[in-house]
Every structure is written in structure tokens, then in C-alpha cells.
MIGU-494393 format. One record per residue (C-alpha): residue number from 1; x, y negated, z. Coordinates in nm, 3 decimals. Last residue first. Example, Ala and Ser with C-alpha at 12.3 -4.5 7.8 and 13.67 -1.06 7.14 Angstrom:
% MIGU-494393
   resi      east     north        up
      2     1.367     0.106     0.714
      1     1.230     0.450     0.780
% end
This chain:
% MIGU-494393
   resi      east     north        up
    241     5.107    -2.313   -11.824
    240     5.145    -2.576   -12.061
    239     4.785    -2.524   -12.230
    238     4.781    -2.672   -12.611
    237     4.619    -2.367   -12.766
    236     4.629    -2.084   -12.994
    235     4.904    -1.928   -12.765
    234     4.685    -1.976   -12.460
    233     4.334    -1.768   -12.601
    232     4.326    -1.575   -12.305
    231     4.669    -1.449   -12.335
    230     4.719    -1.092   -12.499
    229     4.914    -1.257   -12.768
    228     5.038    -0.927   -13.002
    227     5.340    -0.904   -13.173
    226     5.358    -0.658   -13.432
    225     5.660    -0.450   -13.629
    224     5.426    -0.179   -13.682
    223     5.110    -0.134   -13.722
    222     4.972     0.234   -13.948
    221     5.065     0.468   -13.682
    220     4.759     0.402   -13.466
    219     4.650     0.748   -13.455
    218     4.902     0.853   -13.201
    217     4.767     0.599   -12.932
    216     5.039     0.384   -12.803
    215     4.933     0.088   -13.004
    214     4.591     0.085   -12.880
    213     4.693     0.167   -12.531
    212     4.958    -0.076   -12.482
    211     4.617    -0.387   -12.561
    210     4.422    -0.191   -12.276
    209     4.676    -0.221   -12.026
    208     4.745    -0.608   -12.079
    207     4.329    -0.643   -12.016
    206     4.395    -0.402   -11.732
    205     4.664    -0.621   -11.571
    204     4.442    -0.898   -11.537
    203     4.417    -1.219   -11.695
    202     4.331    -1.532   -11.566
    201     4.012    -1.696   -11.625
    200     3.831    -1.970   -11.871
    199     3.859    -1.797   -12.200
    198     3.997    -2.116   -12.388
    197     4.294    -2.142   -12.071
    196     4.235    -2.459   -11.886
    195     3.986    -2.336   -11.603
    194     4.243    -2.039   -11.517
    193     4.530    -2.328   -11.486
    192     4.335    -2.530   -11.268
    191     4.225    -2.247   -11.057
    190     4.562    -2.136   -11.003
    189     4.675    -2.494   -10.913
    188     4.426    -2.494   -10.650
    187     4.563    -2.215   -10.485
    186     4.472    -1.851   -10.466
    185     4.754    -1.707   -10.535
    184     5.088    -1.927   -10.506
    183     5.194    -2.037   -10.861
    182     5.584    -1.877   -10.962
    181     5.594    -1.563   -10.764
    180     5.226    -1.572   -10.827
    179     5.280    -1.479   -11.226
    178     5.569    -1.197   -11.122
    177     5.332    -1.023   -10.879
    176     5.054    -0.997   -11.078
    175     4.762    -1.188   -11.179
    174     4.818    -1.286   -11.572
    173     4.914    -1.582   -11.721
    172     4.959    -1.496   -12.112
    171     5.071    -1.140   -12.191
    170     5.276    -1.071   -12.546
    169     5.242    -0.702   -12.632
    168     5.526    -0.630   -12.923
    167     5.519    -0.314   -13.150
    166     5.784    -0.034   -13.253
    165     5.633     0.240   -13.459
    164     5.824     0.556   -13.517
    163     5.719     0.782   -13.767
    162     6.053     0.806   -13.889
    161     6.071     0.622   -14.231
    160     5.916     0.329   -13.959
    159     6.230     0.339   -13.725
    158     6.443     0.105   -13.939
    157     6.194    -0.139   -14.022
    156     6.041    -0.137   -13.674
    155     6.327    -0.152   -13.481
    154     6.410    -0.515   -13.683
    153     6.086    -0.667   -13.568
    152     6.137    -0.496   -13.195
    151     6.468    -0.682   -13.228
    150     6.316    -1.010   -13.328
    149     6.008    -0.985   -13.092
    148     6.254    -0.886   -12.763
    147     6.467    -1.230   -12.868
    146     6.151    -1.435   -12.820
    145     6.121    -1.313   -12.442
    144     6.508    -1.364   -12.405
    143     6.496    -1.677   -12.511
    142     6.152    -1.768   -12.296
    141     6.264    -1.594   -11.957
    140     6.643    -1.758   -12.040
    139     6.513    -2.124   -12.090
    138     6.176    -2.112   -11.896
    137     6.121    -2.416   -11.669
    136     5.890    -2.523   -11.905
    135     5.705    -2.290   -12.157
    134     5.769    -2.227   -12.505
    133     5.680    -1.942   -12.772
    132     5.818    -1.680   -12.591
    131     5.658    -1.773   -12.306
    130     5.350    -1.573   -12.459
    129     5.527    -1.315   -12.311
    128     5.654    -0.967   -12.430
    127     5.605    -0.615   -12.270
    126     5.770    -0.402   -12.508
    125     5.645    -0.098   -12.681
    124     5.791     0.201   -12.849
    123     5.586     0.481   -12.981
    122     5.755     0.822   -13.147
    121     5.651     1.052   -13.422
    120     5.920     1.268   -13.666
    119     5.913     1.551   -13.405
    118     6.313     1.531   -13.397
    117     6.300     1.136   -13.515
    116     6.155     1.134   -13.137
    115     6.359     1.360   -12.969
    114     6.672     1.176   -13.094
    113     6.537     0.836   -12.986
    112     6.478     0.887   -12.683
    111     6.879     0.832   -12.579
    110     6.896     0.533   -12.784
    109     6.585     0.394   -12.663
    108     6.759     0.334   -12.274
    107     7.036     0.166   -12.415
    106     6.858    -0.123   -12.631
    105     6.605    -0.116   -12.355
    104     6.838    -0.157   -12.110
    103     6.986    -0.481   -12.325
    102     6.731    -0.668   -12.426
    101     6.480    -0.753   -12.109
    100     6.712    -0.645   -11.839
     99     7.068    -0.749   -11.996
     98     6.955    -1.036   -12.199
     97     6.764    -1.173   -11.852
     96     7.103    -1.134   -11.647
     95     7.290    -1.266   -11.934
     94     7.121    -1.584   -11.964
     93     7.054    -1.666   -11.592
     92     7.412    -1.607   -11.587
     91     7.495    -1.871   -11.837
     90     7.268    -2.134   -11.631
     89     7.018    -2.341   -11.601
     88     6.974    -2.628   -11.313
     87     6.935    -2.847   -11.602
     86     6.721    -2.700   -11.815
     85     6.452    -2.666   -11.552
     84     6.494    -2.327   -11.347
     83     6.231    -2.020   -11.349
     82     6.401    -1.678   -11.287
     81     6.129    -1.493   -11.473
     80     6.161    -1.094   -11.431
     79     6.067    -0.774   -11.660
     78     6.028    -0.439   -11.648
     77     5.771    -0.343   -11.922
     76     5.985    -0.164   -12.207
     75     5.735     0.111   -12.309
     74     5.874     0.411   -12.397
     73     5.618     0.680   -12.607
     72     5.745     1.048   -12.716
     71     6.009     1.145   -12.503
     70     6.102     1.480   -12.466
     69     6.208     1.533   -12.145
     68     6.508     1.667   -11.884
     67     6.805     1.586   -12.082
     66     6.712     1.251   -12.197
     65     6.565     1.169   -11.868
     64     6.918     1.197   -11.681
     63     7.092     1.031   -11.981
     62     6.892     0.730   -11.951
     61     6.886     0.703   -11.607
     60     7.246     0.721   -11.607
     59     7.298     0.454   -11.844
     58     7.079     0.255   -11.747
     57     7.294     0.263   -11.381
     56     7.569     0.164   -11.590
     55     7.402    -0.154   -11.762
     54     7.313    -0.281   -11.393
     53     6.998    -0.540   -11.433
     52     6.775    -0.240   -11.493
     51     6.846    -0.131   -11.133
     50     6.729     0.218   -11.118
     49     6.531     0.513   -10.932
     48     6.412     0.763   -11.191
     47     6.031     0.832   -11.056
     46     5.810     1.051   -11.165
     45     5.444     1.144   -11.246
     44     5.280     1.451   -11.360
     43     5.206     1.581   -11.005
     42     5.025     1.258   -10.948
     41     5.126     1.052   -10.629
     40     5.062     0.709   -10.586
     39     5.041     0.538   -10.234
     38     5.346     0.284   -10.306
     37     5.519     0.272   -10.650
     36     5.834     0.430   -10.625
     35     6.123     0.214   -10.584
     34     6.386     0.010   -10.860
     33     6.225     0.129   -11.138
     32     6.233     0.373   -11.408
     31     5.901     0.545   -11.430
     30     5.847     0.859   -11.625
     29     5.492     0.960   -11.770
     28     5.380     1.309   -11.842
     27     5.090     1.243   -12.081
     26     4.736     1.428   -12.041
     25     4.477     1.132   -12.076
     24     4.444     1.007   -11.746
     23     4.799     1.031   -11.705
     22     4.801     0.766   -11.980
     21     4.568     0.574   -11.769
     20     4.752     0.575   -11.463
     19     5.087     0.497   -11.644
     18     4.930     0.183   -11.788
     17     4.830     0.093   -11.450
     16     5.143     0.134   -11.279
     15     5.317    -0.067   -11.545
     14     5.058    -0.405   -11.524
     13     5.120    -0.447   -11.173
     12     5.303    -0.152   -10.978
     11     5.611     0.088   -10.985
     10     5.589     0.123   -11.320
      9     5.863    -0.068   -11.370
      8     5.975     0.086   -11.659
      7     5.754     0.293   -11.879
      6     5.910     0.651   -12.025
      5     5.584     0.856   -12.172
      4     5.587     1.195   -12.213
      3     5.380     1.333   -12.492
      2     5.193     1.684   -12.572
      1     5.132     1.776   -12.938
% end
């Protein structure tokens, strides 16, 4: 069986290197992003230029991939933070995050999903947070975060009589763009937060990579409807990050 794999925002970070190593291993892999990741070419590779945030250009991109492939694994991984404290939060912030963390996937899946139910197998992955369980500054990341784990919960009820399994990595601080948009790299509060964490560093984006792989692997069809803490040990503990 071959596999195509939809990721968004696999233009870099933790997306680019999950579609590297599933090219590794013979998958066509779409990204749908916002630019093409710099210096990457593979002939299996592509890039369906889109702004998740705009509902009608997920649409397109949706329909445009639906007709060309049959998609086998889609991995929900675009994702922003838009840190404000609870008082400078607002509606928007709400249903900017709903829209690119709930709502293009929503959209997006339910043009896969025919091809998938077709070949009764299919993979479907989001790219959670441990912010989901609480973080300052976090009121839309964190709701919207939590809200991917109820409706990949639900996903995987319904999609399971299909050979569909819909699972949940949650990342802890890891070093990408979106984690030093918030603490500036290399500065002393970066240390300080790496020292906290049990594991005493910060993640990288292959230690997120590797945790996708297990549950996109075709012989992993027995967990479904998982969340897993990728996050050095943060979500057992009493870190703020």
C-alpha cells in the first residue's frame, strides 16, 4: 500500500521534519502552508500555498488535494500562540485560534476522508500542547489546544469502525520558531526554564517527530483516541512554563 501524507505547516520546525522522515520511508507528503519551506526540494514533496486562518482558502486547498491524492495520513501541525493575559484577551483571539487549530482541520479531513474509509485505513494526528492543560498568558492557545483533544476524542469513536485512528501529540517547550517567539533564544530565561523541566533540557523537534511516527505507522492501529505529553516530564509537574 503506498501513502500520502497531508501535514500543514511543513514549511519548517517540527512539520518539515516529520515530512523528511516520512519521505524517508516512501510516502508522498503534501504541505499546506503559507510558503515553501526554504532549501528543500524532494521530487515527492509539495506545496499547496494557504492561509489556514482563511476558511475559504481551506477550502480550496482541500478540494485541490482531494482530487489530485489519496490521502492516507493528515497531520494537523500548523499552529500559532497569540499570548495575551486575560485581560488584554479577546473574542478574536478566540476565533482566529478556533479557526486554525479546529476549524481547517475540521474542513480539510472531510475531503480525506472519503479515500480513507475507501481503503478502510487512514491516520490523523494533531499537534497538541501541553498548554492545554494551563499556562499563563494562554486563554485562546490553551482553549483551543484542549478543544483539539475533545474532537480528536470524538474522531476516534466514529472513525475507528473504519480503520481510522485519530490520536493527539501534546509538545512541551520545544526549540522552534513559535517557542522563541515567546522567550528569546538563548537567554537566561531559556536556561531557567530548560533547568526546571524533570528532564533538564528543551525539546527538539525530532523528539515531537519521533512520537507522529509511532502513531502514523500502519501497524499501530490498535491506539486511538490518545493524547500524548511529549514534554520533558512538564505535564507531571509543577513547571509554569
Amino acid at each position: 500500500m503506498s501513502y500520502t501524507a497531508v501535514i500543514t505547516g511543513a514549511s519548517k520546525g517540527i512539520g518539515l521534519d516529520l515530512a523528511q522522515r516520512l519521505l524517508e520511508k516512501g510516502y508522498k507528503v503534501v504541505s499546506i502552508a503559507r510558503n515553501a519551506p526554504e532549501g528543500f526540494e524532494h521530487p515527492d514533496f509539495e506545496t499547496v500555498k494557504a492561509d489556514l486562518l482563511e476558511p475559504a482558502a481551506v477550502e480550496v486547498a482541500a478540494q485541490t488535494i482531494a482530487a489530485k491524492h489519496q490521502v492516507s495520513h493528515f497531520i494537523h501541525n500548523a499552529g500559532m500562540i497569540w499570548p495575551n493575559l486575560l485581560e488584554e484577551a479577546t473574542p478574536d483571539d478566540l476565533a482566529g485560534l478556533t479557526q486554525l487549530h479546529l476549524g481547517s482541520a475540521l474542513t480539510l479531513l472531510q475531503a480525506f476522508l472519503p479515500s480513507m474509509k475507501a481503503r478502510n485505513f487512514g491516520r490523523v494526528l494533531f499537534n497538541g500542547s501541553r498548554a492545554a492543560l494551563g499556562v499563563p498568558t494562554r486563554t485562546a492557545y490553551s482553549a483551543t489546544k484542549a478543544g483539539q483533544i475533545g474532537m480528536a476524542r470524538t474522531w476516534a469513536l466514529e472513525l475507528a469502525p473504519h480503520g481510522i485512528t485519530v490520536n493527539v501529540v501534546a509538545p512541551g517547550p520545544v526549540q522552534t520558531d513559535n517557542f522563541w517567539g515567546i522567550i528569546d533564544k538563548g537567554s537566561d530565561r531559556e536556561e531557567q526554564l530548560a533547568k526546571k523541566l524533570p528532564v533538564g533540557r528543551l525539546g527538539t523537534t525530532r523528539d515531537i517527530s519521533n512520537a507522529f511516527l509511532f502513531f502514523c505507522d500502519p501497524e499501530n492501529g490498535f491506539v486511538t483516541g490518545q493524547t500524548l505529553y511529549v514534554c520533558g516530564g512538564a505535564s507531571v509537574s509543577t513547571t509554569t512554563l
